[in-house]
N, C-alpha and C positions, 0 to 999 in steps of 0.2 A: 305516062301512066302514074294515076298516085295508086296508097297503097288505103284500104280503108277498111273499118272492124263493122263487121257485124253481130251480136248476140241475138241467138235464136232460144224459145224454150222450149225443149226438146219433153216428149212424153212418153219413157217407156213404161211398158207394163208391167207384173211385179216379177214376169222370170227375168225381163231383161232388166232390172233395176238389180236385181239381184247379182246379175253378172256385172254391171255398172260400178256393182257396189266391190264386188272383188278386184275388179280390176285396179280402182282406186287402190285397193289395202296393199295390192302386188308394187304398185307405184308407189307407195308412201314409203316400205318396207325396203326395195332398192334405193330411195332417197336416203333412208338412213343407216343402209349400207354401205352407202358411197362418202358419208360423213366418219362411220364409224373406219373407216378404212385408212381415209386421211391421217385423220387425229393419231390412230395408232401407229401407221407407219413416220409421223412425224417426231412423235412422242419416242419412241421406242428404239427406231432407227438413225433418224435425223434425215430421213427422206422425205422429199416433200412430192407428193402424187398429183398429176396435172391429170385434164381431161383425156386426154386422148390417150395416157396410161389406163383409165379405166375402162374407157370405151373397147380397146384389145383385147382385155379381157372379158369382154360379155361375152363371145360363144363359149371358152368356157366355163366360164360362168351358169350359164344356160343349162352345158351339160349336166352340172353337180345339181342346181337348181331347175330341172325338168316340167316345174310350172310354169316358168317364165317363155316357155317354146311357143306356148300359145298367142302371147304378147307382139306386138310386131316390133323388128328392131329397132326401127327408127325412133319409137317411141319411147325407147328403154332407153337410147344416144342423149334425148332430147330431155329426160330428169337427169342425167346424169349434165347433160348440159346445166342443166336449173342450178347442179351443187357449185360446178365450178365458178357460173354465176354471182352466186352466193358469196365465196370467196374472194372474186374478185372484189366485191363492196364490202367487205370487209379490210382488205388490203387496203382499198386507200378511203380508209375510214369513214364509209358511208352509213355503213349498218354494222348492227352486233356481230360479234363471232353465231358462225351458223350450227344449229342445235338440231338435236333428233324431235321428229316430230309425229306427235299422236294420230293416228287415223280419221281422226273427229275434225284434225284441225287442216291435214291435210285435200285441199282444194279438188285435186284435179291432175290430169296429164294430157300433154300436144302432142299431135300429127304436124311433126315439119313439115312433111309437102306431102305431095298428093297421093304418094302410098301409103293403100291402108285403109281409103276414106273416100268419100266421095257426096258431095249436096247434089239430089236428087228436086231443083228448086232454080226457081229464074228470079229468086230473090224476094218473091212473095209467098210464104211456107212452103211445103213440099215434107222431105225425108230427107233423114242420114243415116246414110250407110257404114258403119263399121267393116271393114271387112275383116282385120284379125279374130276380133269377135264373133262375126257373123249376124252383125244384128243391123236389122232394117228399122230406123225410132223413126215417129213423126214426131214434125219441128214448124213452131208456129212463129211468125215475125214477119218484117218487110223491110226490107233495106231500101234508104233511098237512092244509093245508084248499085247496081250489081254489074259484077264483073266476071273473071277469073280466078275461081275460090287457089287459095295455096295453101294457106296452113288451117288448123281444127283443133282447136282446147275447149276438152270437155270439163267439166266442175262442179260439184255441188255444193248451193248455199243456202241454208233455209229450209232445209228439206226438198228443194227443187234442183233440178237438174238443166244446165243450159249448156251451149254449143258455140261460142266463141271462133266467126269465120273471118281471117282475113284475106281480101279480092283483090285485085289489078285491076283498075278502071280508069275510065276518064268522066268523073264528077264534071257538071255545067250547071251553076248557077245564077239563078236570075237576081240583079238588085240592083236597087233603085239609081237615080243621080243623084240623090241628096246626100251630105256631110255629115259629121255627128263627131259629140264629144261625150266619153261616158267617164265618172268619177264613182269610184266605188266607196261605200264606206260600212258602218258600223250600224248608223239610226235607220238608214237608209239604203238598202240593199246598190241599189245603182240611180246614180240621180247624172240626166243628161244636158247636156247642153241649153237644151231648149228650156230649159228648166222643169221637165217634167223628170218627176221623182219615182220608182216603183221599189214598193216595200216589201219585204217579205211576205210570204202568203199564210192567212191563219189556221192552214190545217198543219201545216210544221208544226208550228205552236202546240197548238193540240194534241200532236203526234208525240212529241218532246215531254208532256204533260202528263199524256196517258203510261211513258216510258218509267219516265218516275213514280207514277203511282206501283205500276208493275214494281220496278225495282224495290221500294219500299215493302210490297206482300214478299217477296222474294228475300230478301231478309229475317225474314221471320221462319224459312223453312231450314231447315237442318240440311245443310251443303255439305261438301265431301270434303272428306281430308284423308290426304294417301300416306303423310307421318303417322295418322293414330288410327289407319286401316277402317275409315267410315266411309261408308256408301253414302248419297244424297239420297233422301227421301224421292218417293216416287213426286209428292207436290212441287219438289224444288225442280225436279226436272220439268215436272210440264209448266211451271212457271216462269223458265229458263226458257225455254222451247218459246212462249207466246211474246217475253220481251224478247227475242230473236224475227219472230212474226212481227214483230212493232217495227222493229229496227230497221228492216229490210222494209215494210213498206212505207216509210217514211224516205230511204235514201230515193226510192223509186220516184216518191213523190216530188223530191226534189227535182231529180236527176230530169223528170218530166215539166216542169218550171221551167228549169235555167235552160233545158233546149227551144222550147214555145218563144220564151223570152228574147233569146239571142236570134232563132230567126226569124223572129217578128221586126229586131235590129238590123240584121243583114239583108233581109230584102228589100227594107224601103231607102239604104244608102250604099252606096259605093267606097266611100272614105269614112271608116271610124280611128277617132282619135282617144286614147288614154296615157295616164300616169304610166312610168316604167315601175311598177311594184312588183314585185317576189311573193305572188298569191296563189 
């Protein structure tokens, strides 16, 4: 059995986005309770707090904080998981020391297994069930092999909403008897063996192009500063908002390239060959 992700994008309506949107804030707010908690018992004490000290303390936790009842536990285990996470790559110096984080910036939260949650789908759209929340969303996508849904990380990017599923399957695919050798570069997105060459596509370009122009009007608008207690003008946000719109469909664009691409590679060969690079 592999293990393999699926994103759906999910379309609640504006009560349930509204409840989407709290849940997130209840998520971000115990993330950086679980930071603030650390830092000070370390700081102060000389105690250093690990996961499963914190986890102990979520019933009561829960009880003093009585909006978190509604929340399902495992979901509350599983940011808290996220912090200690966090810490660990920091310890051995992968990432920054881990910081409180704004509700704008924070993502999302997982369903480690299957309480709580449930894909109403055989892998071509369907619905998701929340069940701590109570909400039934429709969710549109297709996975190429479906399985055994186990875990559910929900997240908003872009002002959209999507549903992160991963299944237990057995993927089978078809491809060819032919060999290949692929060399990556800089001029030239990927140039093969045979000597055919495939270059970057020119709506990236373009997408890159129009980013910059955005970014340049965006400069011109009056942005925030929280030292001298200014607000961003209403222009800079919705200027901010559209190079977000750029951003996001540009990765998409991407992201829809390099998959076409690769298996348009894996299914006409059996054996591909490359460089050992760190890319």
């Amino acid at each position: 059995m592999k293990t393999r992700r699926v994103t759906y994008r999910i379309y609640p309506n504006k009560a349930q986005c509204d409840q989407l949107h709290w849940a997130r804030k209840m998520h971000c707010e115990l993330y950086n309770a679980a930071i603030a908690n650390r830092r000070t018992q370390y700081k102060r004490f000389g105690h250093s707090v690990n996961y499963l000290e914190q986890q102990n303390c979520l019933p009561e936790f829960k009880k003093v904080w009585i909006e978190y009842a509604e929340l399902g536990s495992h979901t509350l285990q599983a940011t808290l998981k996220r912090v200690d996470f966090s810490y660990k790559r920091f310890f051995k110096g992968l990432d920054k020391y881990p910081r409180v984080k704004a509700k704008r910036r924070y993502s999302g939260w997982t369903y480690p297994d299957k309480a709580g949650w449930k894909a109403l789908s055989n892998g071509k759209n369907g619905y998701l069930e929340l069940r701590d929340l109570g909400l039934k969303i429709q969710m549109r996508g297709q996975a190429r092999t479906w399985g055994t849904p186990t875990t559910c990380t929900i997240f908003f990017r872009n002002g959209l909403w999507y549903a992160s599923i991963t299944v237990q399957c057995n993927p089978i695919r078809q491809t060819g008897t032919g060999s290949i050798g692929i060399d990556l570069g800089c001029k030239d997105a990927v140039t093969l063996s045979t000597g055919e060459k495939i270059a970057k596509p020119d709506f990236i370009k373009e997408g890159h192009k129009k980013v910059k122009v955005a970014s340049k009007r965006l400069r011109r608008k009056r942005p925030p500063n929280r030292n001298k207690k200014v607000k961003g003008s209403r222009r800079w946000k919705k200027e901010q908002k559209r190079i977000s719109e750029l951003q996001g469909k540009i990765s998409r664009q991407r992201e829809d390239w390099l998959h076409k691409t690769t298996s348009e590679i894996v299914s006409g060969n059996s054996l591909i060959g490359g460089e050992q690079l760190n890319v």
